[in-house]
C-alpha positions as CSV (number, residue, x, y, z in Angstrom):
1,X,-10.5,-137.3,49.3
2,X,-9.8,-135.1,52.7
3,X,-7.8,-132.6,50.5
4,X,-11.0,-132.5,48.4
5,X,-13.4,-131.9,50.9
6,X,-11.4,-129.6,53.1
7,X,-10.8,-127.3,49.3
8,X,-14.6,-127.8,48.7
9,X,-15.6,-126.1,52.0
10,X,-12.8,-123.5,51.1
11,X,-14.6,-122.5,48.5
12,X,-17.8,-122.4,50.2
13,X,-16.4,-120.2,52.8
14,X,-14.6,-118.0,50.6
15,X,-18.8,-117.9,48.8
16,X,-20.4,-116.9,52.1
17,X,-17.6,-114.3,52.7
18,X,-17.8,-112.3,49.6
19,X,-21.7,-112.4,49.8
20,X,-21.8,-111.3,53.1
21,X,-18.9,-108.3,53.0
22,X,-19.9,-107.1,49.4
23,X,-23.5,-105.9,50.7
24,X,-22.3,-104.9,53.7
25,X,-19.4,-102.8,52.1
26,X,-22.5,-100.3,50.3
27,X,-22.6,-98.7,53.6
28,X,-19.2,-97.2,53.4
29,X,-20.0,-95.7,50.3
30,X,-19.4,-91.7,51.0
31,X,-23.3,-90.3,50.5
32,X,-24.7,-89.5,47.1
33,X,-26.8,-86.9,45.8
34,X,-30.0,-88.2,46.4
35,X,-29.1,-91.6,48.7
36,X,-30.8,-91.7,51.5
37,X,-30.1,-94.5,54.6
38,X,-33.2,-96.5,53.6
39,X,-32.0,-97.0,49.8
40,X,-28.4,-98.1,51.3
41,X,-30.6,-100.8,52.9
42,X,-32.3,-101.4,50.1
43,X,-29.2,-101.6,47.9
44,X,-27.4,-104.0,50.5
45,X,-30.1,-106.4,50.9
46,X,-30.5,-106.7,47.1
47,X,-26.9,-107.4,46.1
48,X,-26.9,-109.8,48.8
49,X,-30.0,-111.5,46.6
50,X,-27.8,-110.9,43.5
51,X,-24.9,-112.9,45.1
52,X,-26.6,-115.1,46.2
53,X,-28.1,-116.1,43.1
54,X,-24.7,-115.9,41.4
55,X,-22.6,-118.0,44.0
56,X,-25.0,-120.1,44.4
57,X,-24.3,-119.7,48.3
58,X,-28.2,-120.5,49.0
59,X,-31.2,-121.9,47.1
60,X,-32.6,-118.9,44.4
61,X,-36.4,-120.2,45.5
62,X,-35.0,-119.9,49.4
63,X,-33.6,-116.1,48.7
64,X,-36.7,-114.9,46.5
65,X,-39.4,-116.3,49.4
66,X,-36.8,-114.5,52.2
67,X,-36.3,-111.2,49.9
68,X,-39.5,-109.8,51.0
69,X,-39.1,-110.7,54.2
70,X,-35.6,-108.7,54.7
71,X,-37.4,-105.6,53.2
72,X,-40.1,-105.5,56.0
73,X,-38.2,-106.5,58.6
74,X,-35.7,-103.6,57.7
75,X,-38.8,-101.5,57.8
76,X,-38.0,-100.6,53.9
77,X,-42.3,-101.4,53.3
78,X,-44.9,-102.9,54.5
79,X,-46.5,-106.7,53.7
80,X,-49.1,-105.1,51.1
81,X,-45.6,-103.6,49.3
82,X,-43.5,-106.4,50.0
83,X,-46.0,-108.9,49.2
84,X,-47.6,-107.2,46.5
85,X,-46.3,-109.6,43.2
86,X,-49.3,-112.0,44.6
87,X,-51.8,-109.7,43.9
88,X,-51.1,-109.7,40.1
89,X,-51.7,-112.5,38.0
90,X,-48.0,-113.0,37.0
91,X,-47.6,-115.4,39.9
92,X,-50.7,-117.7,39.0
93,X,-49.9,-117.2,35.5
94,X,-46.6,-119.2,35.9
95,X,-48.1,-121.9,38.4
96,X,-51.1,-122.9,35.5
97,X,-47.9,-123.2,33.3
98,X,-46.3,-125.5,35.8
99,X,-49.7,-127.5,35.7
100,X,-50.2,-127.6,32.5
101,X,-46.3,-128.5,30.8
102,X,-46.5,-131.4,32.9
103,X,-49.7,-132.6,31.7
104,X,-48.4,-132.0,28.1
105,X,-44.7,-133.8,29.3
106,X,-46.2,-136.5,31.2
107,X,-49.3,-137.8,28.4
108,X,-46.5,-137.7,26.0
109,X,-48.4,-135.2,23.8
110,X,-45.0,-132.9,23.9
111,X,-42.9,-135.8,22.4
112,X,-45.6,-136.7,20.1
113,X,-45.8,-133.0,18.7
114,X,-41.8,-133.1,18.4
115,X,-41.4,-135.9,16.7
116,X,-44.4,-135.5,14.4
117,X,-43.2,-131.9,13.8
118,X,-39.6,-133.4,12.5
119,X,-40.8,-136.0,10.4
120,X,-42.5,-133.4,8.3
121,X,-39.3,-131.4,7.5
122,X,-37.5,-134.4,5.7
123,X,-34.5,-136.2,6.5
124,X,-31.5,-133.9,5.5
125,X,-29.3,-132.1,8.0
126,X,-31.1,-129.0,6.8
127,X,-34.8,-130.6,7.8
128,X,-33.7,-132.2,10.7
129,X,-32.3,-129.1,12.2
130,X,-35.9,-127.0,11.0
131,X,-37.9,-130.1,12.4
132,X,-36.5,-129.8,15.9
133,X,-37.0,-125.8,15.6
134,X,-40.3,-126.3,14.5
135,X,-41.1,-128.6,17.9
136,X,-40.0,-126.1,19.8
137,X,-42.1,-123.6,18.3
138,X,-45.3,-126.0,18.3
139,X,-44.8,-126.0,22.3
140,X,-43.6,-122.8,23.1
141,X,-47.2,-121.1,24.2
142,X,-48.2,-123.9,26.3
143,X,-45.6,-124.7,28.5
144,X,-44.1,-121.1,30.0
145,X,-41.4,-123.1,31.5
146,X,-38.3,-122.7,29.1
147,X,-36.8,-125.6,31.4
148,X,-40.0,-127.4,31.2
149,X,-39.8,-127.2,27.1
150,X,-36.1,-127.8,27.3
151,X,-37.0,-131.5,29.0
152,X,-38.5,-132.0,26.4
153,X,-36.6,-131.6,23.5
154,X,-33.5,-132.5,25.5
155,X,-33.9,-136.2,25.5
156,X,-34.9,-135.9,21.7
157,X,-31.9,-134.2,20.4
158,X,-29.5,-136.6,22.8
159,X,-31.9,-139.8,21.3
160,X,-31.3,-138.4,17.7
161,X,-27.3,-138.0,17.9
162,X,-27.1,-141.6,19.7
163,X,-29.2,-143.6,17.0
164,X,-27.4,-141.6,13.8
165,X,-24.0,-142.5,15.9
166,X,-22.9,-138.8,15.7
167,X,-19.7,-138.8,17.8
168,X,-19.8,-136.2,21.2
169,X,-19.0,-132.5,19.8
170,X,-19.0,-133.5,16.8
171,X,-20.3,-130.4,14.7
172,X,-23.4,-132.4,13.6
173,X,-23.6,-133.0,17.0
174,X,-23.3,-129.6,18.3
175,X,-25.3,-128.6,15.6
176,X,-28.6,-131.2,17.1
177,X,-28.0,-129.8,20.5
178,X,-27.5,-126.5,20.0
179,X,-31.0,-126.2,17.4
180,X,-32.6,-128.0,20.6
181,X,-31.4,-125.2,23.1
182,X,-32.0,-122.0,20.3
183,X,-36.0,-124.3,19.6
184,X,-37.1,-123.4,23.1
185,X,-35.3,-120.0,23.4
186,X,-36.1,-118.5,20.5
187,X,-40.1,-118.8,20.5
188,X,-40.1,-117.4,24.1
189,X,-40.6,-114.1,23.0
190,X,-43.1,-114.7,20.3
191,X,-45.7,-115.2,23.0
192,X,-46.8,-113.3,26.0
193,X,-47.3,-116.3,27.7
194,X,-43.9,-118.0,26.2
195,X,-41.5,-117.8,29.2
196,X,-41.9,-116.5,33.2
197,X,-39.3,-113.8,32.4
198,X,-42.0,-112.2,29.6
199,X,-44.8,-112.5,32.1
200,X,-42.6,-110.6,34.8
201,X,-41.5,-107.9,32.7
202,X,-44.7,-107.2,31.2
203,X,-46.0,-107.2,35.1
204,X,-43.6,-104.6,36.1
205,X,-44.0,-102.2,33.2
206,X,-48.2,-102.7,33.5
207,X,-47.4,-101.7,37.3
208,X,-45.4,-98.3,36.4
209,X,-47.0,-97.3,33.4
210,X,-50.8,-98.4,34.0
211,X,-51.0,-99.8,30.6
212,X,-51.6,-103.7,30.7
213,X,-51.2,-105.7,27.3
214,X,-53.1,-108.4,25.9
215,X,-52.1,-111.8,24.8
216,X,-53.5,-110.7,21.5
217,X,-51.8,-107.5,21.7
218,X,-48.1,-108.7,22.3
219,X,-48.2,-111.6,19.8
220,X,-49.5,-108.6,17.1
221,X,-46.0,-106.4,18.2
222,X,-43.6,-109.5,18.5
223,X,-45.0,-112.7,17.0
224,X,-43.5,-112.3,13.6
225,X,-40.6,-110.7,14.8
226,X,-39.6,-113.6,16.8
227,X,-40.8,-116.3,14.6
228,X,-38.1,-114.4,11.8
229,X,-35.2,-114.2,14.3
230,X,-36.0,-118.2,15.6
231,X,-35.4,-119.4,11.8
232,X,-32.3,-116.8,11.3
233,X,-30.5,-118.8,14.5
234,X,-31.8,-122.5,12.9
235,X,-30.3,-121.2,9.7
236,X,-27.1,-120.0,11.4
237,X,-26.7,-123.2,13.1
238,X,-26.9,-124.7,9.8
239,X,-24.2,-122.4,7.9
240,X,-22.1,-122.7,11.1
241,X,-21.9,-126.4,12.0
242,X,-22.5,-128.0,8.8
243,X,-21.7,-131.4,9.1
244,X,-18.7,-133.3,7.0
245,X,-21.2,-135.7,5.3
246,X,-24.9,-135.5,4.9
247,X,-27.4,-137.6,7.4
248,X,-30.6,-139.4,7.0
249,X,-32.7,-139.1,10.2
250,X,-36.2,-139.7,9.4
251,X,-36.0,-143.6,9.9
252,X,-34.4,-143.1,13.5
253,X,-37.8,-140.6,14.4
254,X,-40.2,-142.5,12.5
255,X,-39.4,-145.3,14.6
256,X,-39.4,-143.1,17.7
257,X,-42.5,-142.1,16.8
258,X,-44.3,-145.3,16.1
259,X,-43.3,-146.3,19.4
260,X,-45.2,-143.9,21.1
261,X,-48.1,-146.0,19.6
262,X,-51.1,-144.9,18.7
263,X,-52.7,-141.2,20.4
264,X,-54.5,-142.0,24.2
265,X,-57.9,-140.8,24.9
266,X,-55.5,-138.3,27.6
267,X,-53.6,-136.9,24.4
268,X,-56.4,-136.6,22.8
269,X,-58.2,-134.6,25.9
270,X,-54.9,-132.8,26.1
271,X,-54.9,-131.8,22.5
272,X,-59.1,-130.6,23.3
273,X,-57.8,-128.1,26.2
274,X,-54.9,-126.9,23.9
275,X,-57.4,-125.7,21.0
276,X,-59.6,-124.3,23.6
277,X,-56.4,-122.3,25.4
278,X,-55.3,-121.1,22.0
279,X,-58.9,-119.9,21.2
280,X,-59.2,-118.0,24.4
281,X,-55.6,-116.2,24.1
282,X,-55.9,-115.3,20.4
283,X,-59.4,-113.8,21.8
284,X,-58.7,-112.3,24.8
285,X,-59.4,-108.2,23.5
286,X,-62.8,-109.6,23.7
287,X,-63.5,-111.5,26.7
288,X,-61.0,-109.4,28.6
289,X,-60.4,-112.1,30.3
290,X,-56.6,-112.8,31.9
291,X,-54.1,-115.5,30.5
292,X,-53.0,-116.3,34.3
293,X,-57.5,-117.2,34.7
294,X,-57.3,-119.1,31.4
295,X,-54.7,-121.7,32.3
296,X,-56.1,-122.2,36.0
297,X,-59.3,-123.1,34.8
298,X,-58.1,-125.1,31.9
299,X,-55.9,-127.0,34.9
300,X,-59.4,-127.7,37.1
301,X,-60.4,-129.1,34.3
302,X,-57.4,-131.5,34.3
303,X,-58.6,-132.7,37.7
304,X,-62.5,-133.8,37.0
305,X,-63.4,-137.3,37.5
306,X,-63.0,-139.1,34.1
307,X,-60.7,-137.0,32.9
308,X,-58.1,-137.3,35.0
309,X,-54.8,-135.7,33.9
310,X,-54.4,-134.0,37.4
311,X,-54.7,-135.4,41.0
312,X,-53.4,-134.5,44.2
313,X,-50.6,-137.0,44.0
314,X,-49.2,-135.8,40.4
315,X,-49.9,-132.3,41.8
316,X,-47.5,-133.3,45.3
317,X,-45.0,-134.1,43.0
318,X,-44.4,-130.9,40.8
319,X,-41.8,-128.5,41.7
320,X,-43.7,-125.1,42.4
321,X,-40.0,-123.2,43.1
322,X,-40.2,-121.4,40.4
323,X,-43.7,-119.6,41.6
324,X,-42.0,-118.6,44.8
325,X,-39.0,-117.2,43.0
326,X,-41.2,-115.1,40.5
327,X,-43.4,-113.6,43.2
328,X,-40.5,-113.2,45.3
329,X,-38.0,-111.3,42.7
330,X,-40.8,-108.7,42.0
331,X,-40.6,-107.7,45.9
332,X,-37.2,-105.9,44.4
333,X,-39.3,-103.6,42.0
334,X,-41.8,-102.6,44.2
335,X,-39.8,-102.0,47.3
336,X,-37.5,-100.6,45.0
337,X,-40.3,-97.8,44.3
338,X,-40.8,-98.0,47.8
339,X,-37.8,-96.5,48.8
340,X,-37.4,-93.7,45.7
341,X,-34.4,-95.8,44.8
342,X,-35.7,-97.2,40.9
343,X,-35.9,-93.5,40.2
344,X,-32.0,-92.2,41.9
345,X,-30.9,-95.4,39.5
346,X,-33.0,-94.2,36.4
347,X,-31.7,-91.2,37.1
348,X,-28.0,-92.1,37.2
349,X,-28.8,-94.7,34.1
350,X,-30.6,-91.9,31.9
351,X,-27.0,-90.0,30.1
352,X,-26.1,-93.9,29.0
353,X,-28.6,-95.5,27.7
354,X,-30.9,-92.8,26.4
355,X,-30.6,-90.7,23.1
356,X,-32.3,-91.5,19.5
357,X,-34.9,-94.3,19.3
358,X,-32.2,-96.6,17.6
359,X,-29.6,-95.9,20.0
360,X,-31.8,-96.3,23.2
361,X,-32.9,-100.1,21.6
362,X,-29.6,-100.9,21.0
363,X,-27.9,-99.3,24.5
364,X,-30.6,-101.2,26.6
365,X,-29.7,-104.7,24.2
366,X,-26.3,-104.3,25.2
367,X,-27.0,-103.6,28.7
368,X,-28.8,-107.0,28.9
369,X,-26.2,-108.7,27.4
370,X,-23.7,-107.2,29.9
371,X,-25.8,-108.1,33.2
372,X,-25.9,-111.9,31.9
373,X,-22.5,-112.3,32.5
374,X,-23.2,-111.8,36.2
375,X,-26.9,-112.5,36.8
376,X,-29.3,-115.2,35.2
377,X,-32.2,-113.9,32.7
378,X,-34.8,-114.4,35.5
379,X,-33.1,-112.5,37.8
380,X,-31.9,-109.2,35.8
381,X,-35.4,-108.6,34.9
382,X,-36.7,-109.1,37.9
383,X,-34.2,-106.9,38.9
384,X,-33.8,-103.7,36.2
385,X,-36.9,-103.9,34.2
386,X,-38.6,-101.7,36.1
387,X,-35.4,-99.1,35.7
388,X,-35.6,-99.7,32.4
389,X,-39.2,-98.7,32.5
390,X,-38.6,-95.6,34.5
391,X,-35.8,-94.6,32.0
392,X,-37.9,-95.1,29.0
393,X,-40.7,-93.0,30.5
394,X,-38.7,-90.0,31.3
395,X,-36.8,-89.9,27.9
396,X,-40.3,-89.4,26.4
397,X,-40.1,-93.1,24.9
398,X,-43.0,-95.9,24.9
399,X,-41.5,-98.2,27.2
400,X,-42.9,-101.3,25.7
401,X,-40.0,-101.5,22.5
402,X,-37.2,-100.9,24.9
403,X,-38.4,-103.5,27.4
404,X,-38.7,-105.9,24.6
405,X,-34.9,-105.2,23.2
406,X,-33.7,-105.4,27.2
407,X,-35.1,-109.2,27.0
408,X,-33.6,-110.1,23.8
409,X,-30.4,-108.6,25.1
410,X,-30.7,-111.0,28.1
411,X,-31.3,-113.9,25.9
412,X,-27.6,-113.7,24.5
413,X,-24.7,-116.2,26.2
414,X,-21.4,-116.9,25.4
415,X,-20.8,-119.0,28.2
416,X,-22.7,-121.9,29.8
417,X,-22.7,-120.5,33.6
418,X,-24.7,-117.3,32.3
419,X,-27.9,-119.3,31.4
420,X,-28.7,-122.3,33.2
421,X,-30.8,-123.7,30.2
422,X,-27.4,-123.7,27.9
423,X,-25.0,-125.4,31.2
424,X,-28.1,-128.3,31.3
425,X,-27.9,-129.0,27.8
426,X,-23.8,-128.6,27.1
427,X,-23.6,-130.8,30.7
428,X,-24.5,-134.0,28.5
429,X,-21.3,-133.3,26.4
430,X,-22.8,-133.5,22.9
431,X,-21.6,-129.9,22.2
432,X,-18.1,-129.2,21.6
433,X,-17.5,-125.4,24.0
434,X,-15.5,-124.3,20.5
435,X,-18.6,-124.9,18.2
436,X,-20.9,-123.3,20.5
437,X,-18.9,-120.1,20.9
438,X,-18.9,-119.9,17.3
439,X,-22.4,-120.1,17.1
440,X,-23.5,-117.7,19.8
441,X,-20.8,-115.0,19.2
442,X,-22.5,-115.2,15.6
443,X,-25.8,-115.2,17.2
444,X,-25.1,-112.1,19.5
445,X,-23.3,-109.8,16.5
446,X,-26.6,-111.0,14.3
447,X,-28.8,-110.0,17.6
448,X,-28.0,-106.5,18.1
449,X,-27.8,-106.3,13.6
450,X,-31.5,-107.4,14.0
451,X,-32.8,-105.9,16.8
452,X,-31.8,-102.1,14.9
453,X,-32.3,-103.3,11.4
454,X,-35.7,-105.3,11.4
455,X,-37.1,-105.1,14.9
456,X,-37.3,-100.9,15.2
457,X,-38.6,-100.4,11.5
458,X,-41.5,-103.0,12.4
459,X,-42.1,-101.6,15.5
460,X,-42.0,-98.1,14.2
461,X,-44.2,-99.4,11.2
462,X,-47.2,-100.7,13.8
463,X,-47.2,-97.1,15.6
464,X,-45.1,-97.9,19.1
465,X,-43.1,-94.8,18.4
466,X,-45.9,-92.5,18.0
467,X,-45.6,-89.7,20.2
């Protein structure tokens, strides 16, 4: 047990070292064209974020609320710079989507949805897997939290592999688990409002380019697209880890399902507030009114007398991190301007990953798929979207398409450390590491494949290559 612990802090020291030296060590970079002592601060303080986040040497919600901070205090901007991210909506935007997931999560509406949603698709492998997908997609706009939606699917898939006694990585069990993981994935990007990492890039690029986008707007130039790609990964899963002998799952979830009971008058007021946050989304062009506005008020709501789904001690008891680390990883893109350093990196960027329309999509994909090996989703777009931005504007391209193809690169894994969505749900040790390479190496090869051969003809269809 002492040679344990004294290896454990080893590790933690050897951590601490390499996130400390590695920023520092930018300084005795011989000077650039261009780099002036304030982006060497810059640069130095942000890798030490980026480390951070990767060695887990400190708490991501602790580093994004003391990011800012450094930047001031380094005299790199002021608090109106620094601070800026809470001046947007994208901050509020995520924290009614806190409110409001664990309204859906804790009436039981979620589960409900799920279940109801599988026991329509039949009880074949084939319809069990589509079911699951199908839940995920029946969620996906209302709780912006992918870890939020993965809670709930999580302890569906696990409840459906232990009542049809599918043995641990097993491929019909790596088959449940991984549709679960790919269900809440995959229908982030069919919605503005679908994950924190859409609502922060589409922030950034609003905040360079001065051209905002509507709820309406993006489902119109990725709804479809996304809807398409979620049912080409269910289908892959299902060509990929077919199972050695058929299964019959509907009596397991019927019985799930009945036990949930009967719907409460607080599903049924959550179901109310659902139709009425779809309606004001899908009409948004009109009222011009924010999505960020529309789930705060639909969260008052959730705290008036008789209704009830909301009080000050359910409200104590939600975990608000991921607010502070939204707000605080968009200090990086505005100090970032700030200094004149998104524009030296754009700069340096530009001969790589710019050249055709198709190869500009597909460089940026690829680009995303690299940084996931070393940074998590959240973080690279907090981090480069707003280079990516800059580098679409000067090659003369409309940087909306090749923002979208930098987050679909960044939703591509072959390991569980890059994403801590896919380590949560291969932790429970349903999915064999074998099975699940196959499926995501398929997945990436079929990402990039779709991303040139259906994605950039749609988008250049609907006009977002128009000069």
């Amino acid at each position: 047990m002492q040679n344990t612990n004294k290896g454990f802090k080893h590790q933690v020291l050897i951590k601490w070292v390499i996130n400390i030296l590695l920023p520092l060590s930018v300084f005795l970079i011989p000077q650039l064209t261009g780099v002036t002592l304030a982006m060497k601060i810059f640069f130095a303080i942000t890798s030490w974020a980026i480390l951070a986040w990767l060695l887990e040497t400190v708490s991501e919600t602790a580093v994004a609320i003391l990011l800012p901070v450094f930047y001031i205090v380094a005299g790199l901007a002021n608090t109106k710079i620094a601070f800026s991210a809470w001046t947007t909506i994208i901050p509020w935007i995520v924290l009614g989507g806190v409110i409001f997931s664990s309204v859906m999560t804790r009436t039981g509406l979620a589960k409900r949805i799920a279940y109801f949603t599988i026991l329509k698709t039949g009880s074949s492998f084939k319809g069990l897997l589509l079911g699951i997908t199908l839940a995920g997609i029946a969620i996906a706009p209302f709780i912006p939290s992918v870890m939020g939606k993965m809670a709930v699917l999580t302890p569906i898939a696990i409840g459906i592999c232990q009542a049809l006694n599918l043995p641990e990585k097993s491929r019909a069990a790596s088959a449940v688990m991984m549709t679960a993981f790919l269900a809440v994935t995959g229908p982030v990007f069919a919605f503005l409002t679908g994950g924190a990492q859409i609502v922060m890039a589409a922030g950034i690029t609003t905040r360079i380019t001065q051209q905002s986008i509507s709820w309406s707007q993006y489902a119109y130039q990725n709804f479809i697209l996304w809807i398409i790609w979620v049912f080409v990964c269910v289908g892959l899963v299902i060509v990929v880890l077919k199972p050695e002998k058929e299964m019959a799952a509907k009596v397991v979830i019927k019985q799930k399902y009945e036990e949930l009971g009967s719907i409460t008058k607080q599903e049924k007021t959550v179901l109310y507030l659902m139709v009425l946050l779809i309606l004001a989304l899908v009409t948004d062009s009109y009222h011009k009114t924010d999505p960020a506005w529309v789930f705060l008020l639909l969260c008052a709501i959730c705290f008036v007398p008789g209704i009830n789904l909301m009080n000050h001690e359910k409200l104590s008891n939600l975990n608000f991190g991921i607010v502070f680390f939204v707000a605080g990883t968009m200090a990086i893109g505005s100090v970032g301007v700030a200094t004149g350093a998104d524009k030296w990196i754009a700069n340096w960027m530009f001969p790589y990953l710019t050249g055709s329309e198709v190869y500009t999509l597909g460089a940026v994909w690829a680009y995303g798929v690299f940084l996931n090996f070393i940074l998590t989703p959240l973080a690279a777009t907090a981090s480069f979207t707003g280079l990516i931005v800059e580098m679409a504007v000067q090659a003369g391209l409309n940087p909306w398409p090749v923002v979208y193809s930098f987050l679909q690169g960044l939703d591509h894994y072959l390991f569980p450390y890059e994403y801590a969505l896919l380590l949560y749900v291969y932790s429970f040790g349903y999915i064999s590491l074998k099975h699940m390479l196959k499926v995501l190496a398929s997945r990436m090869l079929l990402g990039l494949i779709f991303i040139i051969a259906v994605a950039y003809p749609y988008w250049k269809l609907i006009g977002l290559f128009d000069k």
